[in-house]
N, CA, C and O of each residue as an XYZ file, in Angstrom:
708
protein
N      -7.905     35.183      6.703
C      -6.715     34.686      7.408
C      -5.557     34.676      6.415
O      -5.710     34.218      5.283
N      -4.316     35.218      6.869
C      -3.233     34.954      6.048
C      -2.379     33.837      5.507
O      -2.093     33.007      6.371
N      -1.997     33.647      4.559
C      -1.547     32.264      4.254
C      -0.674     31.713      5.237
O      -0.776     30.492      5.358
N       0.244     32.340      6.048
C       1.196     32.197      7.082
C       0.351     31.412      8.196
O       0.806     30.362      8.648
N      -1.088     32.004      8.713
C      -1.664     31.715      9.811
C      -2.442     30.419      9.106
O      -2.624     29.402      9.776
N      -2.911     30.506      7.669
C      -3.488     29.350      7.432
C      -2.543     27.741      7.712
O      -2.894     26.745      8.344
N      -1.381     27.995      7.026
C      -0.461     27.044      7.172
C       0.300     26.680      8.569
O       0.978     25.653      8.541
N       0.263     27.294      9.580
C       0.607     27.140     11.088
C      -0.648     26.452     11.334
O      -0.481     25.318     11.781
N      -1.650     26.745     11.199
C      -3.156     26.143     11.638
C      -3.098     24.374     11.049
O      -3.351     23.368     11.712
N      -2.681     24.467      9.618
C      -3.049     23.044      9.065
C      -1.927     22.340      9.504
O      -1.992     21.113      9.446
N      -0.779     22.931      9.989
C       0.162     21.796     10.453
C      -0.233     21.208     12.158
O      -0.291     20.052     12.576
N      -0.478     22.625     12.935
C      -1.287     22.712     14.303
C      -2.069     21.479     13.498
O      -1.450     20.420     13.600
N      -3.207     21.396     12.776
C      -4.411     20.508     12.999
C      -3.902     18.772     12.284
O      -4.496     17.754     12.638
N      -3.049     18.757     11.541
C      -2.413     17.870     11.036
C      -1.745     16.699     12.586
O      -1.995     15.544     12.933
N      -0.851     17.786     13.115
C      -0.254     17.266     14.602
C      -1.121     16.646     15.274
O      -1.117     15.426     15.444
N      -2.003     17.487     15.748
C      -2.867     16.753     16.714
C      -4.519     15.976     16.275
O      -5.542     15.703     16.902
N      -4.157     15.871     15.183
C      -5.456     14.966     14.857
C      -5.184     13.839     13.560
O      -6.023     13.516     12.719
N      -3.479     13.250     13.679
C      -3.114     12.593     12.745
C      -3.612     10.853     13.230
O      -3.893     10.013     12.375
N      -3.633     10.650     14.282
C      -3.993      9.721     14.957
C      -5.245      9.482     14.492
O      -5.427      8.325     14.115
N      -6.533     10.534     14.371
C      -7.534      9.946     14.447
C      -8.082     10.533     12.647
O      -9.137     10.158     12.136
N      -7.479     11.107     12.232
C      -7.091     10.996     10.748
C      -6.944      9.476     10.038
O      -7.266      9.096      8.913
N      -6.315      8.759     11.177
C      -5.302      7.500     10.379
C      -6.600      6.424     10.594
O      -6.962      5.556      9.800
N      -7.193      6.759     11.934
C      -8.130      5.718     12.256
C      -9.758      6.047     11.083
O     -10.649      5.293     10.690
N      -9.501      7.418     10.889
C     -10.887      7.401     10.362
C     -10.482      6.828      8.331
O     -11.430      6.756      7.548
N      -9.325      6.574      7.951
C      -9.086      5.864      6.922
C      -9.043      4.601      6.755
O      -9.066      3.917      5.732
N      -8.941      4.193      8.463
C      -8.540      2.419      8.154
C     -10.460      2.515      8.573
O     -11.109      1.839      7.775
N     -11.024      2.980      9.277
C     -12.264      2.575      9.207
C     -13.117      2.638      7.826
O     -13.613      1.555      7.512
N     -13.237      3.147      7.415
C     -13.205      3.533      5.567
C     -12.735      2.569      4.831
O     -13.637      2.096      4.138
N     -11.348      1.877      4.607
C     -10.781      1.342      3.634
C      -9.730      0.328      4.380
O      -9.313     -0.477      3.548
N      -9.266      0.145      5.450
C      -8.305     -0.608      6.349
C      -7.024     -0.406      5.274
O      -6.948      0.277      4.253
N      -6.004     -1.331      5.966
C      -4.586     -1.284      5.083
C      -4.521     -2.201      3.735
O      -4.304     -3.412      3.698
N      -4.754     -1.356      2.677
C      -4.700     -2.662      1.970
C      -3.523     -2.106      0.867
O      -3.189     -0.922      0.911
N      -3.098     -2.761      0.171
C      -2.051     -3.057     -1.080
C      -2.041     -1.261     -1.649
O      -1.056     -0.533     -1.519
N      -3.425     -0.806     -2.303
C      -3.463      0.280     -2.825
C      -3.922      1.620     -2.008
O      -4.283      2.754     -2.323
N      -3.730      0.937     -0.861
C      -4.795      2.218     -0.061
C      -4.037      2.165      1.578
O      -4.657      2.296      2.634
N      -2.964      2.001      1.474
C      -2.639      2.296      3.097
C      -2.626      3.616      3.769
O      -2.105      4.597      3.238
N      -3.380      3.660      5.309
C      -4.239      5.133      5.487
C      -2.704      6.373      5.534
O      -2.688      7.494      5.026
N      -1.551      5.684      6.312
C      -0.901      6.677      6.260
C      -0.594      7.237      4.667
O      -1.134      8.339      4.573
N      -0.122      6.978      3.772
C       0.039      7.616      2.639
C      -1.162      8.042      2.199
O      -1.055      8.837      1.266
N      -2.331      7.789      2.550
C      -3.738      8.868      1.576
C      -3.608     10.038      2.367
O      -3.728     11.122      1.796
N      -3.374     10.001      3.628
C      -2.670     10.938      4.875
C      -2.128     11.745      4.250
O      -2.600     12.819      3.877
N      -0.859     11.240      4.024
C       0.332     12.343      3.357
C      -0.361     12.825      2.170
O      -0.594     14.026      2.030
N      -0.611     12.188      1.540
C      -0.791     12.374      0.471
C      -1.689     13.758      0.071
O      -1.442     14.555     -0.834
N      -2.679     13.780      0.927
C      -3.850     14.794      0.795
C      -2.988     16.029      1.794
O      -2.911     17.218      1.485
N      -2.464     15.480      2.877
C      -1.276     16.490      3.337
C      -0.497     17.118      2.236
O      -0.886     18.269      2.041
N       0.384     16.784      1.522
C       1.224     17.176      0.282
C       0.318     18.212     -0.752
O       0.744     19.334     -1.028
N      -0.765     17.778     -1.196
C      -1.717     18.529     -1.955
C      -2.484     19.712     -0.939
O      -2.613     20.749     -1.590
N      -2.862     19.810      0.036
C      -3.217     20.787      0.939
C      -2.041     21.698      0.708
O      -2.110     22.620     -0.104
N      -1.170     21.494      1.281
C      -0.110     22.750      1.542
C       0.860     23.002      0.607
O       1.917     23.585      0.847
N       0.361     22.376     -0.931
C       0.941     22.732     -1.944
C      -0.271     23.541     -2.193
O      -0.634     23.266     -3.337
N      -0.899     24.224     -1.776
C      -2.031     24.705     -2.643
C      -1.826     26.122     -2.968
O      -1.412     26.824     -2.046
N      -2.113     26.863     -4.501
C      -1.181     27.822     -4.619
C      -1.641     28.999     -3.639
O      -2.580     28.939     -2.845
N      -0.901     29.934     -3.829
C      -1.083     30.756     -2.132
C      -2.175     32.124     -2.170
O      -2.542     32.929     -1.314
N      -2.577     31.859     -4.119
C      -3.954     32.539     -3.877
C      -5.217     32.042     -4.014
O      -6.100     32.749     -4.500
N      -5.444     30.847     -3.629
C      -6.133     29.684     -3.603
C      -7.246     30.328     -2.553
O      -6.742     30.799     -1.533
N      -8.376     30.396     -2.638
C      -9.819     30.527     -1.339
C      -8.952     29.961     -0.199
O      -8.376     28.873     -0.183
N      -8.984     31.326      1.166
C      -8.434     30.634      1.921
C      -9.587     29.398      2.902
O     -10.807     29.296      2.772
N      -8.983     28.872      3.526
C      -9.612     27.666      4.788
C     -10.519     28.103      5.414
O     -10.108     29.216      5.740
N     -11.549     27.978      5.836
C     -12.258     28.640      6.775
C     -12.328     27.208      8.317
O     -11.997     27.037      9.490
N     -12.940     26.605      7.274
C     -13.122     25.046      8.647
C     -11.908     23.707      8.200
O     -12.097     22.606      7.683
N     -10.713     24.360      8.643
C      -9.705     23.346      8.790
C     -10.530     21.733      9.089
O     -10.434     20.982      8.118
N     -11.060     21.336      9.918
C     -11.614     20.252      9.640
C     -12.396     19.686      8.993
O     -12.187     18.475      8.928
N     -13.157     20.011      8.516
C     -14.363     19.712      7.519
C     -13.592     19.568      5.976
O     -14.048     18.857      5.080
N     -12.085     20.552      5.829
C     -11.884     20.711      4.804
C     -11.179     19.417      4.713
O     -11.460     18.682      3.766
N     -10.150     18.986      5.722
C      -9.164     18.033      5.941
C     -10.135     16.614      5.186
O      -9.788     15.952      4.207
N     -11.354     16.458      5.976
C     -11.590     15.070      5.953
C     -12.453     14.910      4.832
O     -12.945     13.802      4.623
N     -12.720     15.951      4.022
C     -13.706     16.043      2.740
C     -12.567     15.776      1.911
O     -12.663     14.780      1.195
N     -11.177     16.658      1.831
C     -10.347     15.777      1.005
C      -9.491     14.554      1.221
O      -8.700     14.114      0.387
N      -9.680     14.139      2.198
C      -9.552     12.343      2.531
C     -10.673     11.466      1.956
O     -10.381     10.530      1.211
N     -11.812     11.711      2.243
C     -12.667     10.977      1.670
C     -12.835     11.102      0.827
O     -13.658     10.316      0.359
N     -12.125     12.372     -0.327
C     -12.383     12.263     -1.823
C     -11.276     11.492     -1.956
O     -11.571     10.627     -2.781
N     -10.291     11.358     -1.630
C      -9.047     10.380     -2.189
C      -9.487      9.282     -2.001
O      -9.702      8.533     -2.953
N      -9.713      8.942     -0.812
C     -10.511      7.616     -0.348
C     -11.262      6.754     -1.769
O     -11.063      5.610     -2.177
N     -12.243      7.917     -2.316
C     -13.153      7.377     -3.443
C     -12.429      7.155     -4.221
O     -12.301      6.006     -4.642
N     -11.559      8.382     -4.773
C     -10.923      7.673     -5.705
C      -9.635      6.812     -5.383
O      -9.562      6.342     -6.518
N      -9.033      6.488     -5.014
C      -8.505      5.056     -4.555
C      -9.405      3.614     -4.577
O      -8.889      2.545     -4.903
N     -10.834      3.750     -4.179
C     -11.513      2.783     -4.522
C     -12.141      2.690     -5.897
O     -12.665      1.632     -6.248
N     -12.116      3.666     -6.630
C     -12.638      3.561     -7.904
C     -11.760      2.822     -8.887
O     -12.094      1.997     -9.737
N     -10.370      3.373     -8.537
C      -9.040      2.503     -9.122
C      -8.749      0.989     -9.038
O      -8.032      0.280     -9.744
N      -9.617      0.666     -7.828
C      -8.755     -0.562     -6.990
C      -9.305     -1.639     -8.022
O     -10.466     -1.704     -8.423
N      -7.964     -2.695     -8.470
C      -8.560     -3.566     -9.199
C      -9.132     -4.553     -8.758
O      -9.131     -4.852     -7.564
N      -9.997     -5.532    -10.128
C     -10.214     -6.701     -9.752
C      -9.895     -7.614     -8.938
O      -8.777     -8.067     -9.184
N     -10.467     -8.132     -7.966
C      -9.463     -9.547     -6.786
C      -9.819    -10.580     -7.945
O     -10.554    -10.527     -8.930
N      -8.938    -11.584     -7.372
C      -8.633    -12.783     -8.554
C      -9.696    -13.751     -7.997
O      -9.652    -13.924     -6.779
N     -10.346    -14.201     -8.473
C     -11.313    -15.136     -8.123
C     -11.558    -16.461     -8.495
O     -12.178    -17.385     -7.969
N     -10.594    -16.263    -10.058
C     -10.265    -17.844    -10.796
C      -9.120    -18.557     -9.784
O      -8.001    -18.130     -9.502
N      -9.893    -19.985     -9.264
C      -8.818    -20.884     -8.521
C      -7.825    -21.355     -9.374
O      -6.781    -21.616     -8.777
N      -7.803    -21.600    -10.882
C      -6.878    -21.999    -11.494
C      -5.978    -20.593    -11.706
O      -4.809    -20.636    -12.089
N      -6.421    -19.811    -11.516
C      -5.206    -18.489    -11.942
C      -4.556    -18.268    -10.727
O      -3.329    -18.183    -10.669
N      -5.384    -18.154     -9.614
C      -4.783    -18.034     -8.221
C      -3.512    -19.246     -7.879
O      -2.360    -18.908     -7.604
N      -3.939    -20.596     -7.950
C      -3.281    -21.419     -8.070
C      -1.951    -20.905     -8.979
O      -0.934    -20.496     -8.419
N      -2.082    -20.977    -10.457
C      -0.695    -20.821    -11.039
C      -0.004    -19.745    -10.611
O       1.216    -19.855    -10.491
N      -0.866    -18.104    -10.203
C       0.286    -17.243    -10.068
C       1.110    -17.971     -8.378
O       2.334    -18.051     -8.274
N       0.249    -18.367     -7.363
C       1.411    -19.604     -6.209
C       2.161    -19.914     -6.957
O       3.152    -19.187     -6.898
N       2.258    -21.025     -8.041
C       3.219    -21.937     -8.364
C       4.519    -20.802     -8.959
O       5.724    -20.859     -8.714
N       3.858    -19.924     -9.701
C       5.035    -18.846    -10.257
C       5.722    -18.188     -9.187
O       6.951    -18.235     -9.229
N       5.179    -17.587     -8.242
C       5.553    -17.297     -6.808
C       6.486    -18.349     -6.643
O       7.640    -18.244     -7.059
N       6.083    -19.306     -6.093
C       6.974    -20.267     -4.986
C       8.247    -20.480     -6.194
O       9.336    -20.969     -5.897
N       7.984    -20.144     -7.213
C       9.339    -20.867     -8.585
C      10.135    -19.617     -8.445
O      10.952    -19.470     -9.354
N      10.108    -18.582     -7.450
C      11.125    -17.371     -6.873
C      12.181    -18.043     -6.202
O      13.388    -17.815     -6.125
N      11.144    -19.287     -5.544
C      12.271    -18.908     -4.228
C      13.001    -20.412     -4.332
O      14.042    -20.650     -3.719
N      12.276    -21.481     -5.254
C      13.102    -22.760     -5.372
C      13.587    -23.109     -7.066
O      13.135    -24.011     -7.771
N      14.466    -22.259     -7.372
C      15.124    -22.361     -8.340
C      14.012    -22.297     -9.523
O      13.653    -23.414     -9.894
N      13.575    -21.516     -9.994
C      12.379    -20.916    -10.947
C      11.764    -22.703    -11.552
O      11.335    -22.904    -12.688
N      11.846    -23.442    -10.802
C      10.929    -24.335    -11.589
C      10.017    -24.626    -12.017
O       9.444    -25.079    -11.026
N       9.288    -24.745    -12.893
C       7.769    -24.377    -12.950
C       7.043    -25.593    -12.300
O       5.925    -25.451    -11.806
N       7.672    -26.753    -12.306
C       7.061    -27.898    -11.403
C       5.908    -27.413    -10.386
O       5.739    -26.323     -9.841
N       5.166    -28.631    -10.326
C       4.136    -28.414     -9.119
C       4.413    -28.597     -7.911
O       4.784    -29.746     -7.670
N       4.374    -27.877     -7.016
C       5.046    -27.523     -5.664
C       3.554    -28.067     -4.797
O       2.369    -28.042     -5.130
N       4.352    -28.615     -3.387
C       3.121    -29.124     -3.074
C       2.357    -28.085     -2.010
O       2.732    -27.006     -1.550
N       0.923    -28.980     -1.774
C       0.210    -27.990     -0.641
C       1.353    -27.168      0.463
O       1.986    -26.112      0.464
N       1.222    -28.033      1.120
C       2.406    -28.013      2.414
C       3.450    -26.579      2.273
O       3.572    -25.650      3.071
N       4.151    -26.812      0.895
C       5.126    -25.401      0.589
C       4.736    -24.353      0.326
O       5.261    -23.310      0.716
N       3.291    -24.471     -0.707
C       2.573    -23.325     -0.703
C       1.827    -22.722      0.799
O       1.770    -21.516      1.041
N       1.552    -23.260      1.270
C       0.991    -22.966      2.750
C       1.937    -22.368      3.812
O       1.653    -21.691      4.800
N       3.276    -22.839      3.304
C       4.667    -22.108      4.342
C       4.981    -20.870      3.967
O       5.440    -20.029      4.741
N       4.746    -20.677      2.721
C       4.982    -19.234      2.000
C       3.888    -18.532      2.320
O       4.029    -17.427      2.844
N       2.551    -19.080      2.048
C       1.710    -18.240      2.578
C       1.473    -17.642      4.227
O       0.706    -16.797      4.688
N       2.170    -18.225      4.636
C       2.021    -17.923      5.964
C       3.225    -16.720      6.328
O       3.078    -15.789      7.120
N       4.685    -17.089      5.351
C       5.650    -16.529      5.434
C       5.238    -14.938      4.841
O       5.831    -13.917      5.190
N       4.449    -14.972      4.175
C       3.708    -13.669      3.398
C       3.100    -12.953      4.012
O       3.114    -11.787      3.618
N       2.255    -13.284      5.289
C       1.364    -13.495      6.476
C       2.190    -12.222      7.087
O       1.870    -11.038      7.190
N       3.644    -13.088      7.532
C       4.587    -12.623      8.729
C       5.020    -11.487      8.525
O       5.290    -10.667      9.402
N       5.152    -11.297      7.032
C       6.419     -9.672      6.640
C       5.544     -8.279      7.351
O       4.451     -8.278      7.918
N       6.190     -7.498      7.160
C       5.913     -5.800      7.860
C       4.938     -5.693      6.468
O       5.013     -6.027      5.286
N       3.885     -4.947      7.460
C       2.678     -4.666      6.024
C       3.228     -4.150      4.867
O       2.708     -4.527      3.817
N       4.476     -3.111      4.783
C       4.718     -2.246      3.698
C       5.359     -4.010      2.903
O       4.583     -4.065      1.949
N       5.856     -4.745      2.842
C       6.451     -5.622      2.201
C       5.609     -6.704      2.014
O       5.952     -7.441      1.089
N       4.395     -7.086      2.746
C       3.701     -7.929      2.244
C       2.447     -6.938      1.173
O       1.660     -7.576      0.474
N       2.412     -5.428      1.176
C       2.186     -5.141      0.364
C       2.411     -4.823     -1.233
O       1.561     -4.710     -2.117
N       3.518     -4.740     -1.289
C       3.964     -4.909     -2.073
C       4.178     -6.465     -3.160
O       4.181     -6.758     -4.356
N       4.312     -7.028     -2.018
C       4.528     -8.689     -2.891
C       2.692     -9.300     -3.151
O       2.355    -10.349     -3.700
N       2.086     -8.583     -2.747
C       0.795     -9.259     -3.094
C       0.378     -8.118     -4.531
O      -0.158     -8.583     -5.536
N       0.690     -6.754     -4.420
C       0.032     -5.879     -5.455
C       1.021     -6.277     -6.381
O       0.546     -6.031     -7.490
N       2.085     -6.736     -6.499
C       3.238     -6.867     -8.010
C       2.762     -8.594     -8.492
O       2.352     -8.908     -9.609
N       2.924     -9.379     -7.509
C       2.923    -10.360     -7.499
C       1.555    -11.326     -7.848
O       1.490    -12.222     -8.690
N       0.414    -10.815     -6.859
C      -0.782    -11.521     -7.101
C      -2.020    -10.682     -7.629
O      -3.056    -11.161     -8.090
N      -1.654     -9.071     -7.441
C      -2.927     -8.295     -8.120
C      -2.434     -7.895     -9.548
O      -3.304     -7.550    -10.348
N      -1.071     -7.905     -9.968
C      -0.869     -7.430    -11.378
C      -0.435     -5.670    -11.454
O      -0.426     -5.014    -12.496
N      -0.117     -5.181    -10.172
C       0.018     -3.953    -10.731
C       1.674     -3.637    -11.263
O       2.528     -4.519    -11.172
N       1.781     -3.164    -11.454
C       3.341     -2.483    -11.739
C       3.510     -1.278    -10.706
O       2.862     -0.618     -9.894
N       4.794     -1.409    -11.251
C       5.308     -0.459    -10.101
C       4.948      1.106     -9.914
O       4.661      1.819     -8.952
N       5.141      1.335    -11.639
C       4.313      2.831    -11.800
C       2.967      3.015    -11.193
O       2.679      4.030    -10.559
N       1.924      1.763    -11.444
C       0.609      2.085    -11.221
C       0.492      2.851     -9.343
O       0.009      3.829     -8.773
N       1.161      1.818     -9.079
C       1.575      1.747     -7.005
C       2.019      3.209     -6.755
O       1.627      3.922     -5.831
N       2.972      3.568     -7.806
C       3.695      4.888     -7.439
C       2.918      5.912     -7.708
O       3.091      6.931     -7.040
N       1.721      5.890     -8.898
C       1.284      7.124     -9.020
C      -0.160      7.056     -7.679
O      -0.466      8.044     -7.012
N      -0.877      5.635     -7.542
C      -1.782      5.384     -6.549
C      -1.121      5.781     -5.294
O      -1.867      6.207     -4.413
N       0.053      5.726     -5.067
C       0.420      5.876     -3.337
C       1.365      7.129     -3.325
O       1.545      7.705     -2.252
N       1.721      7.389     -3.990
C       3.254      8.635     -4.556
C       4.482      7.713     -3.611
O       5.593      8.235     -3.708
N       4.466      7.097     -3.183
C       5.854      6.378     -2.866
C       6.661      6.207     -4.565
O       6.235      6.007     -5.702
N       7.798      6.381     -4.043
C       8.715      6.241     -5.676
C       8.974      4.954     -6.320
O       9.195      4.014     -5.557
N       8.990      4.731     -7.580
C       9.250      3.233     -7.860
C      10.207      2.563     -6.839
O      10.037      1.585     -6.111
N      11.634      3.682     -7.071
C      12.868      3.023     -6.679
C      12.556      2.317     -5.160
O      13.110      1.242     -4.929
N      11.674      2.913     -4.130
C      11.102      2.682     -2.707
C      10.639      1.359     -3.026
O      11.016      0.314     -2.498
N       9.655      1.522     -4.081
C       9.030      0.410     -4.155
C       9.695     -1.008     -4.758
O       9.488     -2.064     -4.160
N      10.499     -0.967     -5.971
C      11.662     -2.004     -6.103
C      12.111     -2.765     -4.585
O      12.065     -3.927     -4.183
N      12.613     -1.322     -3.925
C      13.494     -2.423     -3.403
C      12.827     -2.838     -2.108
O      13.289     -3.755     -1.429
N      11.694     -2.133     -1.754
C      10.637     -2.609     -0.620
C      10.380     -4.566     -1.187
O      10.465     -5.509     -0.400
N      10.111     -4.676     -2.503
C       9.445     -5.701     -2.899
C      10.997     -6.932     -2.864
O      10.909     -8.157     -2.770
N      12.394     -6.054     -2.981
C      13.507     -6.911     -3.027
C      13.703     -7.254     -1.585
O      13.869     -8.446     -1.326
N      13.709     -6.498     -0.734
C      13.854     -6.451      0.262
C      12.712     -8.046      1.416
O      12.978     -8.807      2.346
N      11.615     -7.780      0.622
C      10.521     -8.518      1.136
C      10.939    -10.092      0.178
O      10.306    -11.058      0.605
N      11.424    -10.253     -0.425
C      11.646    -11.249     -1.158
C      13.058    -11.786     -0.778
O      13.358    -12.947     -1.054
N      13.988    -10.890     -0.103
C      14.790    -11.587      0.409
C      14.529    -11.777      1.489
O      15.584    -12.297      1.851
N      13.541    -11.756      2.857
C      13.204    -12.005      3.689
C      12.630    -13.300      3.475
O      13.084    -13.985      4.392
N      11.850    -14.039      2.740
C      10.990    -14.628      2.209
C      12.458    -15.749      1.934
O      12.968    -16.458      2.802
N      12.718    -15.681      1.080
C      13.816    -16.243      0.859
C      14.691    -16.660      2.102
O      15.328    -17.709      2.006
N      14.747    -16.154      2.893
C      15.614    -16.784      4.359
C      14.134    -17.419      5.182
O      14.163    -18.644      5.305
N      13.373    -17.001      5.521
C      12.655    -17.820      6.141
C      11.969    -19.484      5.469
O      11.455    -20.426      6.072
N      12.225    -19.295      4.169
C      11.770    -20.467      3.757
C      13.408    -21.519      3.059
O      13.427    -22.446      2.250
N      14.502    -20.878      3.767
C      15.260    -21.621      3.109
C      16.063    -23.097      3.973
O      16.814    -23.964      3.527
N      15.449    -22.852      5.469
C      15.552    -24.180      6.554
C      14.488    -24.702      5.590
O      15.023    -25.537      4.860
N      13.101    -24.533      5.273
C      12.138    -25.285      5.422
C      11.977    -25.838      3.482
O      10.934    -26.110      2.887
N      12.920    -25.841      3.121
C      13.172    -26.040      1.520
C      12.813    -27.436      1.258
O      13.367    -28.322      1.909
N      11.838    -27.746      0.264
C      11.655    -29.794     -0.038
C      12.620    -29.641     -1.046
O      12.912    -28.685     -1.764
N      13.231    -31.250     -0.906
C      14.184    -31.578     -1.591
C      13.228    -32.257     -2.963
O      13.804    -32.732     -3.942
């Protein structure tokens, strides 16, 4: 098959099987911080049809599609870090959190405020509560996110500014004096 007909085919099979592409990643790995299905999507999309153009052509467009999803898949989980499991670390990175949004104090903030934020964290659009949990409570940086997801730092900055000024208005009626 010619590279012309190969690449009409993978966009043809891309179109109509992105839906269940997306579902067979969140069944695999769901949405999480380092692994949201649409970008392993693109992502293995981007590397497919960058592939150089004397590359073995395709024979089984599908088989090929979802063998390189589930290799990203792996490795995305091989990467994925540690969850925090110390209550005293979990605890302080809250208190450093909540010292964002009420004048950086390091004071101890009570249940009640931590529980409004957490909920307020709850509420944001996944791309922004992802972000504020992978910078914020898993430790990654921005590079790590950018080379794990290919979204660009700069996306990611201001996804995380963006989510922090949201955060910031919803918790600023509900502020303890």
């Amino acid at each position: 098959m010619e590279k012309g007909g190969t690449t009409n085919s993978l966009n043809d099979f891309f179109k109509e099987e992105y839906h269940s592409l997306k579902g067979y990643v969140r069944s695999k790995i769901g949405d999480t911080v380092d692994s949201d299905a649409e970008d392993i999507i693109q992502e293995v999309a981007l590397r497919i049809f960058s592939r150089p153009k004397d590359a073995l052509p395709i024979t089984n467009i599908g088989g090929f599609v979802y063998s390189a999803i589930r290799n990203r898949i792996i490795d995305v989980m091989r990467t994925k870090k540690e969850k925090i499991d110390d209550e005293r670390t979990l605890e302080n990175l809250w208190t450093e959190f909540a010292g964002l949004f009420y004048d950086g104090q390091e004071s101890h903030f009570s249940e009640p405020l931590k529980e409004r934020l957490k909920v307020a964290i709850l509420e944001l659009k996944p791309a922004y509560k992802a972000i504020i949990i992978a910078v914020d409570f898993e430790g990654y940086t921005y590079r790590e996110i950018a080379e794990e997801t290919g979204i660009s730092l700069g996306t990611l900055m201001s996804r995380r500014h963006r989510a922090i000024s949201i955060l910031s208005k919803n918790l600023a009626s509900k502020k303890e004096v």
